[in-house]
C-alpha positions in Angstrom: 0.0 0.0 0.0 1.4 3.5 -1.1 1.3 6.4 1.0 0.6 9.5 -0.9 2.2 12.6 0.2 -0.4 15.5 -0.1 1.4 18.9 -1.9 1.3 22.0 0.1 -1.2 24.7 -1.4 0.4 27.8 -2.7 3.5 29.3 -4.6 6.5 26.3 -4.6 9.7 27.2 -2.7 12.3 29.1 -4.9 15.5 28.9 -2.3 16.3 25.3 -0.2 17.4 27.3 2.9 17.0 31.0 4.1 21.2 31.3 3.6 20.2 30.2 0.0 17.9 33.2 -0.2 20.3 35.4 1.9 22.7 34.8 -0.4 20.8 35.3 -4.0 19.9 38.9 -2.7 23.6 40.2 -2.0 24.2 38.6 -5.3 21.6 40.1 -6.9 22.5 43.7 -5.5 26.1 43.2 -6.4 26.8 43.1 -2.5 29.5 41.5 0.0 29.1 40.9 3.7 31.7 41.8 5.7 31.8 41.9 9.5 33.5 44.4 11.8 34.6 44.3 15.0 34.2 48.3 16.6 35.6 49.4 20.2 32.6 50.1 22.0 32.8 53.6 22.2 33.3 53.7 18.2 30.1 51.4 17.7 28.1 53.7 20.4 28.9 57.1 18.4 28.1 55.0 15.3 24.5 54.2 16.9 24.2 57.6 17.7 25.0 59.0 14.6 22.4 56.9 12.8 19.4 57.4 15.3 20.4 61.3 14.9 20.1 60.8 10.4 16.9 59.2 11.2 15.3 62.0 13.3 16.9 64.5 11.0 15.0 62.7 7.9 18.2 60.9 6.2 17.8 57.5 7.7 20.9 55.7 6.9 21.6 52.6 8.2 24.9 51.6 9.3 26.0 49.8 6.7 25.0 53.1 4.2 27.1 55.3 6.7 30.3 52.9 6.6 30.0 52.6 2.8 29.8 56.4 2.3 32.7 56.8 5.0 34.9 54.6 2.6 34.2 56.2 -0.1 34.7 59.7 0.4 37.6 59.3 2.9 39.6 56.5 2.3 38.9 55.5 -1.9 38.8 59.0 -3.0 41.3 59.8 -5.6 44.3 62.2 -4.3 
């Protein structure tokens, strides 16, 4: 006697895993991860400097304000 597996209604999965997914979008948006380790006071006047763009109608995150940081100050031609 066969058992008969009944298909789930709706759209089919596109990605096996959520770091399948993950990893289509930074592909997609021509992006690479990259983690950094801040001293503490470094990270807090990071925090502050975002929550201060966001109340000032800018709303970067932190990883727009370290890209623009990069760019202007340390890729910049000379």
């Amino acid at each position: 006697m066969a058992i008969t597996v009944a298909k789930k209604p709706g759209r089919p999965r596109v990605y096996a895993s959520e770091a399948d997914k993950q990893a289509a979008y930074l592909e997609r948006h021509g992006k690479v991860q990259c983690n950094v380790t801040l001293p503490k006071d470094i990270a807090k006047a990071l925090d502050a400097y975002v929550a201060r763009s966001a109340r000032d109608g800018e709303a970067l995150t932190k990883s727009q304000v370290v890209a623009k940081l990069l760019r202007t100050q340390l890729l910049r031609k000379r």
